[in-house]
C-alpha positions as CSV (number, residue, x, y, z in Angstrom):
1,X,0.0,0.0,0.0
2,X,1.7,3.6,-0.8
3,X,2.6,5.4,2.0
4,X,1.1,8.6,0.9
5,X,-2.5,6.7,0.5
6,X,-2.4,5.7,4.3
7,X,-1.2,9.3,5.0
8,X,-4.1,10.5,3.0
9,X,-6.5,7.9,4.6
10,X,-5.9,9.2,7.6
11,X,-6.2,12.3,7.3
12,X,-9.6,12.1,5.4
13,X,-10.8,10.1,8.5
14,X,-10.1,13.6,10.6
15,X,-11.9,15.3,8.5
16,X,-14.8,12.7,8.6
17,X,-14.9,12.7,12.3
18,X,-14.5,16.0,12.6
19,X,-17.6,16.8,10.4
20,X,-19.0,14.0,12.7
21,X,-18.1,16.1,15.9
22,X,-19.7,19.3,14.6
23,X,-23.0,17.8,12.9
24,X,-23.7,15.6,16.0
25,X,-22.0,17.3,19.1
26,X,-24.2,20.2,18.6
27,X,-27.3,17.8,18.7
28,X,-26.6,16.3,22.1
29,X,-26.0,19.9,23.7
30,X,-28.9,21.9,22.1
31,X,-30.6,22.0,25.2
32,X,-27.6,23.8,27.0
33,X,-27.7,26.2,24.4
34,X,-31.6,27.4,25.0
35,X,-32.0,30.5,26.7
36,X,-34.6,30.0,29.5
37,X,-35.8,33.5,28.9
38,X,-36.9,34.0,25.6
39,X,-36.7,30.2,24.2
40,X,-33.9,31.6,21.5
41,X,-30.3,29.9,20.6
42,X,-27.5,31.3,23.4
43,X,-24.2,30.3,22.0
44,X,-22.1,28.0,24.5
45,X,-18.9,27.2,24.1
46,X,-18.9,25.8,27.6
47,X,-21.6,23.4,26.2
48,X,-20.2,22.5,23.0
49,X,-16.8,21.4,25.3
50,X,-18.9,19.7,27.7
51,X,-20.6,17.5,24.8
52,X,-17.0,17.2,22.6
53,X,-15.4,15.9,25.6
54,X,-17.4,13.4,26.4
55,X,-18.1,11.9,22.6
56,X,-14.0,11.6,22.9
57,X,-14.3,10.0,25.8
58,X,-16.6,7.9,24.5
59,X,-14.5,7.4,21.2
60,X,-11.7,6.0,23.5
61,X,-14.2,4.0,25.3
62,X,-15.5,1.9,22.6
63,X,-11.9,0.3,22.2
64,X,-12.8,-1.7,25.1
65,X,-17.2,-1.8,24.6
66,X,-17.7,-2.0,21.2
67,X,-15.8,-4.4,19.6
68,X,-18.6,-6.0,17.8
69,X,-19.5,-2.6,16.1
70,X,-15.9,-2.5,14.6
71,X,-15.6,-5.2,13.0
72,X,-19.1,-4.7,11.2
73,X,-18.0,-2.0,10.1
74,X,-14.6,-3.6,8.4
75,X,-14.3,-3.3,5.0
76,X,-13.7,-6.9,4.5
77,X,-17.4,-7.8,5.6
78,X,-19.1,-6.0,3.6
79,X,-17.9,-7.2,0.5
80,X,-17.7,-10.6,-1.2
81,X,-14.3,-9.3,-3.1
82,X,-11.6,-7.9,-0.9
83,X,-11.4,-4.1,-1.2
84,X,-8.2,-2.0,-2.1
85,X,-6.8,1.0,-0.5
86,X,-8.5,3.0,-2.6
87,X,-11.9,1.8,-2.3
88,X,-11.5,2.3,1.3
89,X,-10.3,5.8,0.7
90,X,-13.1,6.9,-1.7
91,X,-15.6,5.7,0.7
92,X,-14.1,8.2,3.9
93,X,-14.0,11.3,0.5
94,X,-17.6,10.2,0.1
95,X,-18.9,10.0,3.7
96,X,-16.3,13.0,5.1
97,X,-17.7,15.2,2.3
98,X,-21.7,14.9,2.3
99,X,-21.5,15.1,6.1
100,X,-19.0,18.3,5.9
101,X,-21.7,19.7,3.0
102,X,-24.7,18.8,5.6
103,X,-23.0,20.9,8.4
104,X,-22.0,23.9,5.9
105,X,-25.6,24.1,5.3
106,X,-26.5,23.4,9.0
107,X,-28.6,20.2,8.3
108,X,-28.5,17.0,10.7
109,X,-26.7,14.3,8.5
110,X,-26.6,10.9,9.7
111,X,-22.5,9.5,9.3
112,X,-23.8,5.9,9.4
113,X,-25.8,6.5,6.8
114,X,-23.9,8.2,4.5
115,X,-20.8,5.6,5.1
116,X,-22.9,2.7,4.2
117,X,-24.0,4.5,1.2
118,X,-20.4,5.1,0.2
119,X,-19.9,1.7,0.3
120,X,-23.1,0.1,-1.4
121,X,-23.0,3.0,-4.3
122,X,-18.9,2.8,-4.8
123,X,-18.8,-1.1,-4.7
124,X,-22.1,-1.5,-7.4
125,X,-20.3,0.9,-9.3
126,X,-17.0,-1.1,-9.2
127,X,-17.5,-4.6,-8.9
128,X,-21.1,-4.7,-9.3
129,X,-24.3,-5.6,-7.2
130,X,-23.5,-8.9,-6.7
131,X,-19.9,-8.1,-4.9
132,X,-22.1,-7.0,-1.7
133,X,-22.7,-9.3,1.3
134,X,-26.1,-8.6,0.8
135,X,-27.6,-10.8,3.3
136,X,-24.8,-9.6,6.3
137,X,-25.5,-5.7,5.2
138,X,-29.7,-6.4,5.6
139,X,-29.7,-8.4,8.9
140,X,-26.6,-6.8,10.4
141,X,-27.0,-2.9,9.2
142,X,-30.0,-1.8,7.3
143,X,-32.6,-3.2,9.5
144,X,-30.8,-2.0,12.5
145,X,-30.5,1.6,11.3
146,X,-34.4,1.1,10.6
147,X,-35.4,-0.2,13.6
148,X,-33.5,2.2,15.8
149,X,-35.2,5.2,15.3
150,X,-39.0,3.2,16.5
151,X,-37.4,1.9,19.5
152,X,-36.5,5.4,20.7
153,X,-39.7,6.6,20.3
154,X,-41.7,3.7,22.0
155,X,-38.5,3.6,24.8
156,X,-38.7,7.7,25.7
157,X,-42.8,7.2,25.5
158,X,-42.4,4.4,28.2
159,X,-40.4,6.5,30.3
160,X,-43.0,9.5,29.9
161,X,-45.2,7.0,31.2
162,X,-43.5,5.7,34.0
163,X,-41.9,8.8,35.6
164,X,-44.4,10.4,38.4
165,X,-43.4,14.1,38.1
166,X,-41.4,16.5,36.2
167,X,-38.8,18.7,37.2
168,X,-41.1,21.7,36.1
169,X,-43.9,20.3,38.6
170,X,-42.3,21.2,41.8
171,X,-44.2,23.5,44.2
172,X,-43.3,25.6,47.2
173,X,-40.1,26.4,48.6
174,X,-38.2,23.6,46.8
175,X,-38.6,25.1,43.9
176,X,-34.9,26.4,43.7
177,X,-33.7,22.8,44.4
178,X,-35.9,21.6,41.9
179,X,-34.6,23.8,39.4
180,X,-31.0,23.2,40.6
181,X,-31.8,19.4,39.8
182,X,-32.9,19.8,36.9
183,X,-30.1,21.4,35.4
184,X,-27.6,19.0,37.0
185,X,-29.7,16.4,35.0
186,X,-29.9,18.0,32.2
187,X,-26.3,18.5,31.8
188,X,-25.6,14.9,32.9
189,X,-28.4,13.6,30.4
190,X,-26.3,15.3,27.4
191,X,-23.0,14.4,28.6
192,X,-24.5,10.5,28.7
193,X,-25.8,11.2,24.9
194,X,-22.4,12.8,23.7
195,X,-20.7,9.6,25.5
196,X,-23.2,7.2,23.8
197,X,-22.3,9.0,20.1
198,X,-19.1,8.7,20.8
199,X,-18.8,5.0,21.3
200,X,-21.6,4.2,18.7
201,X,-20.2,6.6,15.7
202,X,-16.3,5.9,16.6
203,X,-15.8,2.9,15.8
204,X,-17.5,2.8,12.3
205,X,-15.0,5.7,11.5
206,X,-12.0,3.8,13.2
207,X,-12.9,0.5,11.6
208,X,-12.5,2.5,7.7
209,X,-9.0,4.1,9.3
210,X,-7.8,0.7,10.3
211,X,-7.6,-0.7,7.4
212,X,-4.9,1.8,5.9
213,X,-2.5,-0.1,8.8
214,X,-3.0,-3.5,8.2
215,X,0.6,-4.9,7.8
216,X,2.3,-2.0,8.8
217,X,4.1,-1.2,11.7
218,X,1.2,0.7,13.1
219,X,-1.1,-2.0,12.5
220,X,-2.7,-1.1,15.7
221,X,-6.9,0.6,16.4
222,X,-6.0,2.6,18.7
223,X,-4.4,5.3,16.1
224,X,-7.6,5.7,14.5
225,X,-9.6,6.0,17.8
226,X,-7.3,8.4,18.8
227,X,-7.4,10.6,15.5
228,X,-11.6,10.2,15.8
229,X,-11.4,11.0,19.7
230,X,-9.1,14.5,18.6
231,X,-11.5,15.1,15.8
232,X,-14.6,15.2,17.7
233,X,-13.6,17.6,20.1
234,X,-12.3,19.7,17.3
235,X,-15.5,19.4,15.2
236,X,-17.8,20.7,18.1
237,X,-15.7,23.7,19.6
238,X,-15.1,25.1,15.6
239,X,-18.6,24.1,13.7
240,X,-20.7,22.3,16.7
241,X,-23.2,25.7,16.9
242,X,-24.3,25.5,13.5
243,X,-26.5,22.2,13.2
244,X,-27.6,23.3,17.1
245,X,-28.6,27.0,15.9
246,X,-31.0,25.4,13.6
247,X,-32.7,22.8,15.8
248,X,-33.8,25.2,18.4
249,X,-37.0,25.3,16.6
250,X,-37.5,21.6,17.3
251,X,-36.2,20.7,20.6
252,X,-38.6,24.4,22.2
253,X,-41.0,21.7,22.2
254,X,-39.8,19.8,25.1
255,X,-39.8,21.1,28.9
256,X,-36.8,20.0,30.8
257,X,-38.2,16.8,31.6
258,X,-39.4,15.4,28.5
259,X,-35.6,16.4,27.1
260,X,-34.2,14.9,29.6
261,X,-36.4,11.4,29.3
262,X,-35.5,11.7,25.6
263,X,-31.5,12.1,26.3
264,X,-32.0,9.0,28.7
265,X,-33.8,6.8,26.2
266,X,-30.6,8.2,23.5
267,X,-28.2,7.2,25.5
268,X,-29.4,4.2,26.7
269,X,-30.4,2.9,23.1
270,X,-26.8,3.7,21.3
271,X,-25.0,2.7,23.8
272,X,-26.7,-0.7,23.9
273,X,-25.9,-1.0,20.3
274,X,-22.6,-0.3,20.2
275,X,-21.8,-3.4,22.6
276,X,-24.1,-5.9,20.8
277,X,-23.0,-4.5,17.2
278,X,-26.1,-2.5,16.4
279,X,-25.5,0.1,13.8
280,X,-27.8,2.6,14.7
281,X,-28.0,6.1,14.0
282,X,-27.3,8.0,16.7
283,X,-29.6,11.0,15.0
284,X,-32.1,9.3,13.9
285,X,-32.4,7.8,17.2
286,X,-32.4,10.9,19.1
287,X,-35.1,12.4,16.9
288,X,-37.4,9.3,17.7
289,X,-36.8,9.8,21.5
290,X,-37.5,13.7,21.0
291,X,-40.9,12.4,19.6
292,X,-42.0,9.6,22.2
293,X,-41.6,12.1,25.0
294,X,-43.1,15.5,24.0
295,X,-46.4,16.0,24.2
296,X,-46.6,17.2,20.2
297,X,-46.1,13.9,19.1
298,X,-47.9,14.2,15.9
299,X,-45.3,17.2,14.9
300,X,-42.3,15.4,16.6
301,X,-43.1,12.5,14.6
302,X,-44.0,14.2,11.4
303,X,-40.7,15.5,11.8
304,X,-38.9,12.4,13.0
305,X,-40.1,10.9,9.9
306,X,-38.5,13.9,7.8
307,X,-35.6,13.3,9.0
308,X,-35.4,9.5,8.5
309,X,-36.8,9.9,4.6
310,X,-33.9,12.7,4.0
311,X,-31.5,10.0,5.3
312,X,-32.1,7.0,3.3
313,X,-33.6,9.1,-0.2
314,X,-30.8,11.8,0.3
315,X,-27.9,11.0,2.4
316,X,-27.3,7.6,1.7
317,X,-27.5,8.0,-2.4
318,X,-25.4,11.5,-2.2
319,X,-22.5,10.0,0.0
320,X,-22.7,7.2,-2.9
321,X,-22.3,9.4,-5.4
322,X,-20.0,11.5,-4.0
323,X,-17.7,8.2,-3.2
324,X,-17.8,7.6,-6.9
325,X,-16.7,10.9,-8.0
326,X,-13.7,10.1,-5.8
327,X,-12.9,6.9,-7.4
328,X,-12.9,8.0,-10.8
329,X,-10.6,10.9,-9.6
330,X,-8.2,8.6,-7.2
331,X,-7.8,6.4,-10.0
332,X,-6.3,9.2,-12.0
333,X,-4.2,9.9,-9.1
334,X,-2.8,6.6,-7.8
335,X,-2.9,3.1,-10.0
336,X,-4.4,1.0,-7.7
């Protein structure tokens, strides 16, 4: 493999995880960055660092928890052929790209989604349909990234249900403490969603990266984790306001508590996935959970259900695409 492909490979993965940072950072923190006055964006940069440190720490922790997820996400079991170098490279251009465009343009992108279109687009392309492991990506990704989203909602509705009281509901003279509460939780419930990205969205990222060092000397993970872990925290201090500025509009729905149940049913359902090798998507998920506990479900959902069309009809064929482009130029660029 040429050095300056694994240099390059690398260094697209930065970029990739640093679009990742500031597209989904941002998400996690949004409700730190409401003002409680007048309902309006308040920038944070205290926030943003609060929710890119944890997503690195989470990056580092899913070395150790989500070993399943990585090697899903290999190149090697996806495909029926063996990928090159370049194949591998084309698909981080692809996915590194859309989701850089997404957060340019300040629209939620889901990374999964536009990785595993860089793959299915680039390798029919290629090698042709019949070079996918069709049966592992359906079982062991597609259905996964379906099903996530429906088992936030129905998991933040049963916690709507179960919980006795809000934060908001408190009465009398414990109202400060209530409201002190509150907030603690509230920052806690975004730092446990930023830690949960982190270790569901890292190692699909990592997985790509690792394959540049197979053979080498540095044939190792924990490069790529740590290249991710940096990029995150990069991604959310420079860009992470400009996804959250424009979902302020969605999340003024939600009181404390209901953002708060929804953060807990995030957390709770990525993080699950990333130790039994679920793919989900982390903000596709979150949007479910923002639905099952407001009290606007009809326009959380209508919304919810947006988002998930724009993934599948717009993210996943555009990373493709995009992948392809890259092909046809890296090809001109190195003889594979």
């Amino acid at each position: 493999m040429a050095y300056e492909v694994v240099l390059v490979g690398l260094g697209v993965l930065f970029f990739l995880a640093f679009g990742n940072g500031a597209n989904d950072v941002g998400k996690s923190v949004v409700s730190l960055m409401i003002d409680p006055e007048t309902a309006e964006f308040r920038q944070s940069y205290k926030a943003l660092m609060w929710g890119g440190i944890f997503s690195g720490i989470g990056s580092i922790a899913a070395i150790l928890i989500a070993g399943r997820l990585f090697s899903i996400f290999t190149p090697q079991s996806l495909l029926l052929t063996v990928p090159g170098s370049l194949f591998v490279l084309n698909v981080l251009i692809g996915a590194a790209a859309w989701v850089l465009i997404g957060t340019l343009l300040r629209v939620p992108v889901s990374t999964t989604h536009a990785i595993i279109g860089s793959i299915i687009i680039q390798a029919a392309y290629l090698f042709g349909a019949a070079s996918l492991e069709w049966n592992f990506l359906i079982w062991r990704i597609l259905l996964p990234l379906a099903a996530g989203p429906l088992a936030a909602v129905f998991g933040a509705y049963l916690l709507s249900r179960l919980s006795r009281r809000g934060p908001e509901q408190a009465q009398g003279p414990e109202i400060d403490h209530s409201k002190l509460r509150a907030s603690a939780a509230e920052w806690g419930s975004a730092a446990a969603v930023s830690f949960g990205r982190g270790i569901n969205d890292a190692p699909k990222m990592a997985a790509l990266g690792a394959f540049f060092l197979l053979g080498s000397a540095m044939g190792s993970s924990l490069l790529p984790y740590l290249i991710v872990s940096l990029a995150f925290v990069a991604g959310s201090l420079v860009w992470g306001d400009r996804v959250a500025r424009g979902l302020i509009g969605h999340t003024r729905h939600l009181h404390p508590g209901q953002r708060i149940k929804a953060h807990m049913a995030t957390a709770a359902l990525v993080s699950a996935g990333a130790y039994f090798g679920d793919p989900f998507s982390t903000t596709q998920v979150a949007a479910g959970a923002n639905a099952g506990a407001g009290k606007k479900k009809r326009h959380m959902l209508r919304s919810s259900l947006h988002g998930m069309a724009l993934a599948w009809l717009v993210t996943l064929p555009a990373a493709g695409l995009l992948a392809v482009a890259a092909s046809i130029l890296t090809a001109r660029i190195w003889i594979p």
